[in-house]
ZAMARGU-4260 file (C-alpha; in steps of 0.2 Angstrom, whole numbers, plus 5000, padded with zeros to 4 digits):
<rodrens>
0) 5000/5000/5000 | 5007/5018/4995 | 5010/5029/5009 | 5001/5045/5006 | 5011/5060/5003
5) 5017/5071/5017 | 5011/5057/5030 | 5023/5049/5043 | 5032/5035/5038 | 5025/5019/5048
10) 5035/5007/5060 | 5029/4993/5070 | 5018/4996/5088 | 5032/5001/5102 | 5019/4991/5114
15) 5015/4973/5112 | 5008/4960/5124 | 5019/4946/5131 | 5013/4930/5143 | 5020/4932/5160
20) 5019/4915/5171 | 5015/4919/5191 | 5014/4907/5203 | 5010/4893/5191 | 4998/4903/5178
25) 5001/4914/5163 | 4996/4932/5162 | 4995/4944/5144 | 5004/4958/5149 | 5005/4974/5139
30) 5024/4978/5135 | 5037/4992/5129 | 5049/4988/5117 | 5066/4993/5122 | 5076/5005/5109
35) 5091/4994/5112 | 5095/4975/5122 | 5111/4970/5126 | 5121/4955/5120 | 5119/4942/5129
40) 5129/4937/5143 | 5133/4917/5140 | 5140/4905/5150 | 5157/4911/5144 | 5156/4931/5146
45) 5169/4939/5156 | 5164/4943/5170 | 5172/4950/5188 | 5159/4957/5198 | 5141/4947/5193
50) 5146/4930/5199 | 5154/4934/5214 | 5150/4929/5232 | 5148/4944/5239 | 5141/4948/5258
55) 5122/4958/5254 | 5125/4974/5257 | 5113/4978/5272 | 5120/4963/5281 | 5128/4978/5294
60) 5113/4988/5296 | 5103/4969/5302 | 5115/4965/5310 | 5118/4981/5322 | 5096/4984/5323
65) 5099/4997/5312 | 5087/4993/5300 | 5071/4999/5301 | 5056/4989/5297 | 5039/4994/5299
70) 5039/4989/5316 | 5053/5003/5321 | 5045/5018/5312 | 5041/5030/5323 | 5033/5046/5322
75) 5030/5061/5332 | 5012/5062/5340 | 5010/5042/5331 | 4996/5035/5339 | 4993/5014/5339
80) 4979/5000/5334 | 4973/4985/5336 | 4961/4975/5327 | 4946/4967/5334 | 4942/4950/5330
85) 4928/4937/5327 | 4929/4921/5341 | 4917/4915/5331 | 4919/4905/5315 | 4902/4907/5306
90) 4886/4918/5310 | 4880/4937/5309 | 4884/4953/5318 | 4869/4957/5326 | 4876/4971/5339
95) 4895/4980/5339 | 4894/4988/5358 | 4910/4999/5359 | 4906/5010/5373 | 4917/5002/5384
100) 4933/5001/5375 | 4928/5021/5370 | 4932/5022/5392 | 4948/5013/5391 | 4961/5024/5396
105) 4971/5031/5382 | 4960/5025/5368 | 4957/5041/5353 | 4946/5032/5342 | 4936/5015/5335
110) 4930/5011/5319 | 4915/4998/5315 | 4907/4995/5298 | 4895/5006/5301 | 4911/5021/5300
115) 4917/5014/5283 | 4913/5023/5267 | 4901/5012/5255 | 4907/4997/5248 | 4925/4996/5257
120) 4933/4981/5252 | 4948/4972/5255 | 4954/4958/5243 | 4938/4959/5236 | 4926/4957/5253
125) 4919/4970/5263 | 4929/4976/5275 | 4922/4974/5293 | 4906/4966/5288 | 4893/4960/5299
130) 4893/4942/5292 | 4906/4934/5301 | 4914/4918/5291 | 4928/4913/5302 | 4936/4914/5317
135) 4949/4927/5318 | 4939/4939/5305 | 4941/4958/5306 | 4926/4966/5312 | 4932/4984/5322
140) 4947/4994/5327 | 4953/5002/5340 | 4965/5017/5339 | 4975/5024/5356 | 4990/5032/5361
145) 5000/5016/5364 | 4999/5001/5356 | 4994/4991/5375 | 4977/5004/5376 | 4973/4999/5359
150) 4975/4981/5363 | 4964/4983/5380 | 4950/4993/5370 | 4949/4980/5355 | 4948/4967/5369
155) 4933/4978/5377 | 4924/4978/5360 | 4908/4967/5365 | 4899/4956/5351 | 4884/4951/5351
160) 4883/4937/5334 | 4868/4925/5330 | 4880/4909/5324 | 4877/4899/5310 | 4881/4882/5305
165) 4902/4881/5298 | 4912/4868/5289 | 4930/4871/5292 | 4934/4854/5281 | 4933/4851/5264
170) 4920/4835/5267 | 4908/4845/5280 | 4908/4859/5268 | 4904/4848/5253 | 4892/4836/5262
175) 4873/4835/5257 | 4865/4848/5268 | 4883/4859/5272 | 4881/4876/5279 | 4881/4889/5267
180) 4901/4892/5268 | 4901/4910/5261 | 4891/4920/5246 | 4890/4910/5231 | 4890/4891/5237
185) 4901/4880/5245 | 4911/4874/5230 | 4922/4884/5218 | 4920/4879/5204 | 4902/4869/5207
190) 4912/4855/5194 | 4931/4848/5196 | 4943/4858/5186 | 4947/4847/5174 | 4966/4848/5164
195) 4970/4834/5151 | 4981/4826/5135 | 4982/4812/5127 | 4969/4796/5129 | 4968/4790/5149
200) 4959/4773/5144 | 4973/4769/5131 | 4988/4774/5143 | 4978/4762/5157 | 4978/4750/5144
205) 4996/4748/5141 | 5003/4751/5158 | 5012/4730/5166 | 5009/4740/5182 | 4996/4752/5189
210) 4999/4758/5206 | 4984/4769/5216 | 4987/4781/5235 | 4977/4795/5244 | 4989/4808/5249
215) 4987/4821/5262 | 4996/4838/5263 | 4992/4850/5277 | 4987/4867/5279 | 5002/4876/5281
220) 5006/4895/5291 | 5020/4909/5282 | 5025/4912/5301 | 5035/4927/5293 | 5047/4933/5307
225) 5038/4951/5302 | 5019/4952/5306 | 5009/4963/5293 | 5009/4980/5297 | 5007/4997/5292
230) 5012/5015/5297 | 5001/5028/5289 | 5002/5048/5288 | 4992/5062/5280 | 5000/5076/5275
235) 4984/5088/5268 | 4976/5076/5258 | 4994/5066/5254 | 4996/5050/5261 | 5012/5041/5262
240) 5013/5023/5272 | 5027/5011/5277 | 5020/4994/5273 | 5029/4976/5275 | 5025/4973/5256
245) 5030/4962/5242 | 5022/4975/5230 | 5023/4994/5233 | 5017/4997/5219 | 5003/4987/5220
250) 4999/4993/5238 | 4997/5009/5230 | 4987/5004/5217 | 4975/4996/5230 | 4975/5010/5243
255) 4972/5024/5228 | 4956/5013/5224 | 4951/5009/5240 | 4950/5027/5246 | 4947/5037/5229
260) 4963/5045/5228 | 4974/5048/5214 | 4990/5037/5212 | 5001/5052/5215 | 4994/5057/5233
265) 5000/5041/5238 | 5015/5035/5243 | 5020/5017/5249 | 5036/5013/5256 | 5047/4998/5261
270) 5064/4998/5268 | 5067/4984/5275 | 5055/4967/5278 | 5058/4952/5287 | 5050/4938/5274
275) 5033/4936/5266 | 5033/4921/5258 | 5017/4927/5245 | 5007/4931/5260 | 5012/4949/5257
280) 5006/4955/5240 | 4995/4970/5243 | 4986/4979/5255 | 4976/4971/5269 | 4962/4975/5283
285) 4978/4983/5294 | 4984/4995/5280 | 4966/5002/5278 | 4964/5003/5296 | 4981/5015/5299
290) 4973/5025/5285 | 4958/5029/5291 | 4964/5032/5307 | 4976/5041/5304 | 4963/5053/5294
295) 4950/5055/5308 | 4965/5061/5320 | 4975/5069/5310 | 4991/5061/5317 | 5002/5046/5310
300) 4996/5028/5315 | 5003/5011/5318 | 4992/4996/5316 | 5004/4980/5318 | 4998/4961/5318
305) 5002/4954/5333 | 5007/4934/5331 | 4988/4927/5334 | 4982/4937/5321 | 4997/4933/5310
310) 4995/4917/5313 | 4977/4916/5310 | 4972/4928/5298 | 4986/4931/5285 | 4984/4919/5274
315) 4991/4900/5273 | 4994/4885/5259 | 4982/4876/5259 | 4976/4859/5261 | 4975/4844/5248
320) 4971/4826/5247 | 4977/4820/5230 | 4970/4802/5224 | 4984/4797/5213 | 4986/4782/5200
325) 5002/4780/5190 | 5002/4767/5176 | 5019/4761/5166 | 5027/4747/5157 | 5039/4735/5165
330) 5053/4747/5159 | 5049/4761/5170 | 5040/4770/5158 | 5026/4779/5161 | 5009/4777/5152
335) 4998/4788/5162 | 4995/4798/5176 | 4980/4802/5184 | 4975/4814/5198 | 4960/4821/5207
340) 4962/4833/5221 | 4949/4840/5236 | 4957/4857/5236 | 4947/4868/5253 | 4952/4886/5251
345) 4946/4895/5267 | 4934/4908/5263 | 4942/4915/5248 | 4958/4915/5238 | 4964/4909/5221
350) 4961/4891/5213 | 4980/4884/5217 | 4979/4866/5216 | 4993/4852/5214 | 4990/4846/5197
355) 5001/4857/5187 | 5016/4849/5192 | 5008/4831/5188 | 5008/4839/5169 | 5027/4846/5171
360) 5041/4833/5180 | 5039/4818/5170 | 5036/4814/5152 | 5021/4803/5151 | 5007/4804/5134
365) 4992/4803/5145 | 4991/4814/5158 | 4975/4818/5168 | 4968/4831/5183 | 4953/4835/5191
370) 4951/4847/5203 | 4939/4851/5214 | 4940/4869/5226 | 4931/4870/5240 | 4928/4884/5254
375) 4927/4879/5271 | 4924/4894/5287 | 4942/4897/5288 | 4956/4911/5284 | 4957/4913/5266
380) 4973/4906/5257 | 4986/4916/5249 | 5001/4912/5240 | 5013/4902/5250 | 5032/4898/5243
385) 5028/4889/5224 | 5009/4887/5228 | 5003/4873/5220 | 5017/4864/5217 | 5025/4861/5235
390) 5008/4849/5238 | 5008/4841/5221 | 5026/4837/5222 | 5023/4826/5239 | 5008/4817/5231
395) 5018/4813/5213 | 5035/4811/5221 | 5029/4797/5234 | 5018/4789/5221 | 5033/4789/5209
400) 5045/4779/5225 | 5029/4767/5227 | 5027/4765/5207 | 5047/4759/5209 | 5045/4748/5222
405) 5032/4740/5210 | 5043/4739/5198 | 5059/4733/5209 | 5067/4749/5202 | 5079/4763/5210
410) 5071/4777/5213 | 5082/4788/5205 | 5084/4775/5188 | 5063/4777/5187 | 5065/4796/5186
415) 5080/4796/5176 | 5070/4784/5163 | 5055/4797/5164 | 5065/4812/5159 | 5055/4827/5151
420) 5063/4835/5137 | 5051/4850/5133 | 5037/4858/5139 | 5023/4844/5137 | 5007/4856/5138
425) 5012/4868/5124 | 5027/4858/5116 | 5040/4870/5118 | 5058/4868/5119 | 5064/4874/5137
430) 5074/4888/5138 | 5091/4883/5141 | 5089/4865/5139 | 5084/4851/5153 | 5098/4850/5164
435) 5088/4841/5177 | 5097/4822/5172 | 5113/4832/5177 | 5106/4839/5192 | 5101/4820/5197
440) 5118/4814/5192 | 5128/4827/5202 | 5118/4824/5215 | 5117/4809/5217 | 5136/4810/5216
445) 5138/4822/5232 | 5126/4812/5239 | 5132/4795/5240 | 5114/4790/5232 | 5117/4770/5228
450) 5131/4767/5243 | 5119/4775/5256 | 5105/4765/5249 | 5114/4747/5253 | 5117/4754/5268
455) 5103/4757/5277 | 5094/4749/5288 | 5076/4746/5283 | 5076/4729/5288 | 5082/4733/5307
460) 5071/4725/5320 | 5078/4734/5335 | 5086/4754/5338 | 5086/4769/5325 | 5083/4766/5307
465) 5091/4776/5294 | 5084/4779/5277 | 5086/4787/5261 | 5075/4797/5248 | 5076/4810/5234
470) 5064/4820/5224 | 5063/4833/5210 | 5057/4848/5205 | 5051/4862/5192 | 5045/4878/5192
475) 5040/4893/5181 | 5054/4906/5183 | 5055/4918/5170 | 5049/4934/5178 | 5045/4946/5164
480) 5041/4964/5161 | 5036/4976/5166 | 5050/4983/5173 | 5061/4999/5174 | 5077/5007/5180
485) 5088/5022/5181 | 5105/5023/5182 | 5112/5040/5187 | 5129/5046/5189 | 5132/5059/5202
490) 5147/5072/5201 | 5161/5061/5209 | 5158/5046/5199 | 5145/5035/5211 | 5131/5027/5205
495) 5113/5027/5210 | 5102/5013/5204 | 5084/5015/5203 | 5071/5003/5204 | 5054/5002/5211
500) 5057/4984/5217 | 5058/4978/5237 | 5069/4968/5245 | 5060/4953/5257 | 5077/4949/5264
505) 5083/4940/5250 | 5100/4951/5245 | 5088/4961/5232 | 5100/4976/5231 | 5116/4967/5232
510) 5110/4955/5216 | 5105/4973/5207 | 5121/4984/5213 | 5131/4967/5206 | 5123/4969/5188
515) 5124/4987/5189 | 5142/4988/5193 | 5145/4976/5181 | 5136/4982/5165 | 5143/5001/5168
520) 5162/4997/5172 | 5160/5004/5191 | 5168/4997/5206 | 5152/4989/5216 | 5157/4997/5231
525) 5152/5015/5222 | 5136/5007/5218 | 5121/5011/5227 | 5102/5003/5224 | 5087/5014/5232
530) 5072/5005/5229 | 5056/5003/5240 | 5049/5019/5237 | 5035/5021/5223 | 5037/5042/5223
535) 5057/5039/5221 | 5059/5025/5209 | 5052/5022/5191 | 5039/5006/5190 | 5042/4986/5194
540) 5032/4973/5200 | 5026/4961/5215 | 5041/4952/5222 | 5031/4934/5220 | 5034/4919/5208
545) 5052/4918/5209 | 5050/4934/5196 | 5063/4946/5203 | 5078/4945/5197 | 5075/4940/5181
550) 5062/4952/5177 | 5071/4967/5186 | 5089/4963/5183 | 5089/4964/5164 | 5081/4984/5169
555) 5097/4987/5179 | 5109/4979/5166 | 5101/4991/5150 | 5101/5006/5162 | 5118/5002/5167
560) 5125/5001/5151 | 5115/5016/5143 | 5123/5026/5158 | 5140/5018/5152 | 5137/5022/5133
565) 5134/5040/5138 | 5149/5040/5150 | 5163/5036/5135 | 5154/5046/5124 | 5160/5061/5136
570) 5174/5053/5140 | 5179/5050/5121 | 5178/5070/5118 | 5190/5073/5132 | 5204/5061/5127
575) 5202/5063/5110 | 5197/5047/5103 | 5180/5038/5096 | 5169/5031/5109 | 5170/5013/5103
580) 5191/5013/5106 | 5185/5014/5124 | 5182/5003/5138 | 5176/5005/5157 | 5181/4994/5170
585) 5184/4997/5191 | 5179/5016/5189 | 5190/5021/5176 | 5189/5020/5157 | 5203/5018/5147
590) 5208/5017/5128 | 5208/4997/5122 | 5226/4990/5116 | 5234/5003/5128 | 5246/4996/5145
595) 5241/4999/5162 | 5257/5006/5164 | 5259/5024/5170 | 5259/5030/5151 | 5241/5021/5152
600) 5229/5035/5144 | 5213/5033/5156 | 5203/5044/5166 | 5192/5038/5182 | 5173/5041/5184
605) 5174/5055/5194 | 5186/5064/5184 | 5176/5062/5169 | 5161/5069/5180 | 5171/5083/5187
610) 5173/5089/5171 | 5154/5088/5167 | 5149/5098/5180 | 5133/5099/5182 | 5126/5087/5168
615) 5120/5071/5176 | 5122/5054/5165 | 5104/5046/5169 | 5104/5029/5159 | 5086/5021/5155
620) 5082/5003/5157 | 5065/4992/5154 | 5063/4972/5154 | 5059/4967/5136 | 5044/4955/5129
625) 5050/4937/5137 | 5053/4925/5122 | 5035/4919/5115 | 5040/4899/5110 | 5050/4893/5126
630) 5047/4888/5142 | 5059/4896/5156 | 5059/4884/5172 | 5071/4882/5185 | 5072/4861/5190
635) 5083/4851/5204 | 5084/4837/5212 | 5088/4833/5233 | 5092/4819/5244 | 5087/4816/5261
640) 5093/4805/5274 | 5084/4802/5289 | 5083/4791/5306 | 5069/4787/5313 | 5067/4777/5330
645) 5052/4768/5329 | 5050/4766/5346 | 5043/4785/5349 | 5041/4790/5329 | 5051/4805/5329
650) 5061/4807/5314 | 5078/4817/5314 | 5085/4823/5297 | 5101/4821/5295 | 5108/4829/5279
655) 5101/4834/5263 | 5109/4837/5245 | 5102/4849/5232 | 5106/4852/5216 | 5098/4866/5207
660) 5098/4872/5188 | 5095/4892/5189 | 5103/4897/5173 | 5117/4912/5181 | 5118/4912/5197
665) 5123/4930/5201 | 5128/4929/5218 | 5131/4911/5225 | 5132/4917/5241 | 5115/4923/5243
670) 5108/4909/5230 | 5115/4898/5243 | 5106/4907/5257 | 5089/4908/5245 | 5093/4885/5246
675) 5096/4882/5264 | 5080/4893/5268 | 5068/4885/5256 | 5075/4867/5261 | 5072/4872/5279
680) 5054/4878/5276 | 5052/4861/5266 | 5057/4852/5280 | 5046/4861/5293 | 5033/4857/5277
685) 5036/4836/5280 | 5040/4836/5300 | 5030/4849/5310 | 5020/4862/5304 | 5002/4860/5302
690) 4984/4873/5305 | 4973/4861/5317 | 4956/4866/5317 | 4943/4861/5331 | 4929/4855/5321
695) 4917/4858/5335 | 4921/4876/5339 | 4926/4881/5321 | 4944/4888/5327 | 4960/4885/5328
700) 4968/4876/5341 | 4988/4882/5336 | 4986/4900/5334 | 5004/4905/5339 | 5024/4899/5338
705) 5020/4892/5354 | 5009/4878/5346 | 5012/4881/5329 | 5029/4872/5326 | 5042/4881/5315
710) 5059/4871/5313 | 5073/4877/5324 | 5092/4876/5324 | 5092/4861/5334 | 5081/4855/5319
715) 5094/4858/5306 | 5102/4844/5296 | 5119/4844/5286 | 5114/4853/5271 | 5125/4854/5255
720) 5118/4864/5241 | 5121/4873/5224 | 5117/4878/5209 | 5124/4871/5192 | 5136/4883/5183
725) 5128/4892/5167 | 5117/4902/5159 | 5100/4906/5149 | 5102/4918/5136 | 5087/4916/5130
730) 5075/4919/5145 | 5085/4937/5147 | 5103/4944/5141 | 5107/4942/5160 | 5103/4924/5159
735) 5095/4922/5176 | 5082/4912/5182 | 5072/4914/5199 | 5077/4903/5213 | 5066/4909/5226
740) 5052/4896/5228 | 5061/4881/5218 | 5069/4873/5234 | 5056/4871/5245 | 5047/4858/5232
745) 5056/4844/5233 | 5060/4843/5250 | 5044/4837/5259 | 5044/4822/5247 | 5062/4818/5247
750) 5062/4817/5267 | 5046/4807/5268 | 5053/4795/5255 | 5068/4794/5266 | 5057/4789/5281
755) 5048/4776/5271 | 5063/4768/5263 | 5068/4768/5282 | 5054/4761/5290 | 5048/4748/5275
760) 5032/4757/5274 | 5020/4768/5265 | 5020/4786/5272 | 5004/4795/5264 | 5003/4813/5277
765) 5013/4825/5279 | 5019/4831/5293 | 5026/4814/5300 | 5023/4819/5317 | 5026/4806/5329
770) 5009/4799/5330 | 5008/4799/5310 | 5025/4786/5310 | 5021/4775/5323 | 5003/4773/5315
775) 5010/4772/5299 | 5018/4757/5307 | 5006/4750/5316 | 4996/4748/5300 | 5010/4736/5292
780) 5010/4727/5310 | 4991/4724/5306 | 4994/4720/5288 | 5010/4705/5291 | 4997/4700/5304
</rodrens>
């Protein structure tokens, strides 16, 4: 077609959409195309400062108190509250008497639904509404002068609520007759979700053996050393609030809705936080409540969880029962797969089930799921550490060691023979290859794996009994855009990064500074990284999915370098040479081909910016579209062993290898950290930590760390994990993948088949609590007998 004269000259859109995986499912994000996007860096690249184990760069500031959470802010004239909270888990609010805890000594303020403008919600439900839903529910505030009044008025808050009938597990909830859980129905959806390939009958068909189990996972608590809290302040009708946050900018987003404000009146802030785990991805009941108090009294409030409520009404993962059937020929190969899943979610939250990862690890042609979510009167779930894929992986990867004593197999030979070499649902190529046979092999290697397995001691009558297990894992890690950076040089040659990210505590700024200082030729110790703060930083996303680092360091690496292109274009006029014969590396640029010697022609950063003056270098950096016919995953493999004396059924891990393929690894150090804290919370996931719910009262029975058992130190096995070396050019130019929630997945599994290759029995629930082992074997006693 002929352009018509005088008219601007076409060119393609600037703005396409891109899928985006989170949390196990995709999203169609709208995307800017970057003007430029560096090589990129392969296995091979040069590098000094990106790959090195470097100590985070607040580990000083923790380690002294200096850092200040949310918990530390403090305000002049700030005032404190406290939530009130439903005792009861089903019923309607028929009177909210708050005259007594108006008399409390110091108390300012209280709120009630009846305070709230129309049509208040948080996370989609009415904020303090008068049908109560489960025990621990919002329904008041209290604001006072100190945050011991606010706690003695909430507790003066009377009730008076005409109870209903509850379920608070998935079979009373779905039985003919079930209380009404919540607004439309008991189930979500009213039919199993349903996810297939292939042709189930045929793979049954071939299959020389079939093998059938029910597994159980618990509900499981973040227990976040933090508690979710807020800090919020009006200045004229500008509100800023410090929030423990996984999203900032999402907070904001949420607040600016929630109270009819523009987006540039409010300002969300995290400095520091201590762990969220998903259960932190946007505002909650206690953000609203410092906002609104803090309006009517015109002072800064406080309104901090305190561990019940944490415990109790912040979210959990929750529970499954997974009826499993795998089918394969004599050779280990598998024919089919088939799952169905009860999935209860609480009174609300997203439909994250375990069957995904049934359709992932292993390469089967007939692969079927069902389903089915269920709400029960109970705290709503939320994103917990690879949602999902942490309760598939027990049921598959204990149905996979029970498949291979059918078969009189090794474990570890049935997984090996059962490899998946590309994405099965959408038959794409992975990223940067499957390197999950070399995770097994090394593994296996560190490990020990077929020496420890002759060696222990399953068939002991008497004393401890050690076993072995292993499991594997996969997970969606690609990140993606949106994303954006800056990268400015100020007059003595440091560097600001910018970026609108937060760090939960995982060595965020360190990772960026890293990329930073090595993309612009700068020594990292001139490298600083401000982020946490939507009025000061340009645009990124929720820290969730394991999507951090590769969606915002490719941002820093293209800001990094358009600061550095900039730099030696200055430079290149004061020493009188092109750009391109220069080079930047520790905070001084150089002419290529020349010695180091003291006839070297270079100038330092600062000196080039010294004779800048007052013109500030600001690169610009976005994350591209993510590449639209691969799959990016991180996988690994870990090994367990465990004893168990089956006298008492406690079982005490002893070590655990993990190997891990997270394309580059750009600080080992903290990546190494990111493994021993996800195999920790795995093994809390397999041993102790379990939500009990008093089915007669509707509550729950382990509402605090007292009851609600985390792992300790004296927990804490021999643990030897890494990553494999590497890179994945093709999921971004930095060739990072996320590593966040991968390490937690197999661990569960690869402990409770270490307890069952120890005791000679099948172990179907998680946690193996004492009572669980020594029932476990009491049920073989029964059936040799």
């Amino acid at each position: 077609m002929k352009r018509r004269k005088g008219a601007a000259p076409t060119r393609p859109s600037r703005f396409v959409r891109t899928l985006v995986e989170i949390e196990g499912r995709e999203e169609t994000r709208v995307v800017e195309i970057p003007d430029f996007e560096p090589a990129p860096w392969k296995a091979d690249a040069a590098l000094t400062i990106v790959g090195r184990a470097t100590p985070r760069f607040d580990a000083v500031e923790k380690s002294t108190g200096r850092a200040r959470y949310t918990a530390d802010v403090q305000l002049p004239g700030m005032l404190h509250a406290a939530i009130v909270r439903s005792h009861q888990p089903h019923g309607c609010i028929t009177a909210v008497d708050v005259d007594a805890a108006r008399a409390v000594p110091g108390v300012v303020d209280v709120l009630t639904g009846a305070d709230l403008p129309a049509g208040m919600s948080v996370g989609g439900r009415k904020m303090f509404d008068r049908t109560v839903e489960y025990a621990g529910q919002p329904v008041a505030a209290v604001c006072a002068a100190s945050a011991e009044a606010a706690r003695r008025g909430a507790a003066a808050v009377r009730l008076t609520i005409e109870a209903a009938g509850f379920a608070v597990t998935f079979a009373d909830a779905t039985a003919p007759g079930a209380p009404r859980v919540r607004a439309g129905g008991n189930v979500a959806p009213h039919a199993p979700f349903i996810q297939e390939r292939g042709n189930m009958a045929r793979g049954l068909r071939q299959a020389d053996v079939t093998i059938s189990r029910e597994y159980r996972t618990p509900v499981a608590l973040h227990s976040a050393l933090e508690p979710h809290g807020a800090v919020a302040e009006w200045t004229d009708d500008r509100l800023t609030v410090w929030e423990s946050t996984q999203g900032i900018f999402r907070t904001r987003e949420q607040l600016g809705a929630a109270l009819r404000l523009p987006l540039n009146r409010v300002r969300v802030i995290c400095e520091h936080m201590g762990g969220g785990f998903g259960a932190k991805n946007g505002m909650g009941t206690h953000t609203l409540v410092a906002a609104l108090f803090a309006r009517r009294s015109g002072r800064p409030v406080r309104c901090l969880n305190d561990r019940e409520a944490e415990q109790t009404d912040a979210g959990n993962r929750n529970a499954t029962v997974q009826r499993v059937t795998l089918a394969a020929k004599r050779d280990g190969r598998l024919t089919a797969i088939l799952v169905e899943a009860d999935v209860p979610l609480g009174v609300g939250g997203w439909e994250s089930g375990p069957a995904k990862i049934y359709h992932e690890l292993y390469r089967c042609p007939n692969v079927r799921t069902a389903e089915t979510f269920g709400y029960i009167n109970a705290a709503a779930m939320s994103a917990f550490r690879a949602p999902g894929h942490a309760e598939g992986a027990f049921g598959l990867e204990r149905a996979m060691d029970t498949l291979a004593g059918a078969l009189d197999m090794d474990p570890l030979a049935l997984r090996m023979k059962n490899l998946a070499a590309r994405d099965q649902e959408k038959g794409r190529p992975y990223s940067g290859g499957s390197r999950l046979a070399e995770c097994y092999r090394d593994g296996a290697k560190r490990f020990g794996w077929t020496r420890a397995r002759r060696a222990n001691s399953a068939t002991a009558t008497t004393g401890a009994r050690r076993g072995v297990g292993m499991a594997a894992q996969i997970w969606g890690t690609g990140g993606g855009p949106p994303a954006y950076a800056l990268v400015r040089l100020n007059a003595d040659g440091t560097a600001d990064v910018l970026t609108g990210t937060q760090d939960l505590g995982t060595g965020s700024r360190t990772i960026l500074a890293q990329v930073a200082a090595e993309a612009l030729g700068a020594r990292l110790a001139d490298v600083q990284v401000i982020l946490g703060d939507t009025e000061r930083t340009p645009y990124t996303g929720n820290s969730w999915g394991s999507m951090t680092t590769p969606s915002v360091s490719p941002a820093v690496r293209m800001a990094a370098e358009d600061a550095r292109r900039q730099l030696l274009e200055a430079a290149a006029g004061m020493m009188g040479v092109s750009p391109d014969r220069l080079e930047a590396r520790g905070g001084t640029i150089r002419v290529k081909g020349k010695g180091r010697g003291r006839n070297a022609r270079a100038m330092s950063f600062a000196a080039v910016a010294e004779q800048l003056g007052d013109v500030m270098i600001i690169g610009r950096g976005s994350r591209g579209p993510n590449a639209p016919h691969a799959a990016v995953v991180t996988v690994g493999a870990q090994f367990a062993e465990v004893e168990v004396d089956p006298g008492t059924g406690v079982v005490r891990v002893l070590r655990i290898v993990a190997v891990h393929d997270a394309g580059r690894v750009i600080n080992p150090l903290l990546a190494g950290s990111q493994l021993q804290g996800g195999i920790l919370q795995g093994l809390g996931y397999a041993l102790f930590e379990e939500r009990v719910m008093d089915r007669r009262l509707g509550v729950p029975l382990n509402p605090t760390l007292h009851d609600y058992k985390v792992p300790t130190m004296a927990d804490a096995p021999s643990i030897d994990a890494r990553c494999l070396d590497g890179s994945d050019s093709t999921a971004n130019h930095v060739g990072a993948r996320g590593l966040a929630e991968p390490p937690i997945i197999p661990t569960a599994p690869a402990i409770a088949n270490a307890v069952a290759n120890a005791l000679g029995v099948e172990v179907d629930e998680i946690p193996l609590t004492p009572w669980r082992v020594l029932a476990a074997l009491a049920r073989r006693v029964g059936t040799d007998s």
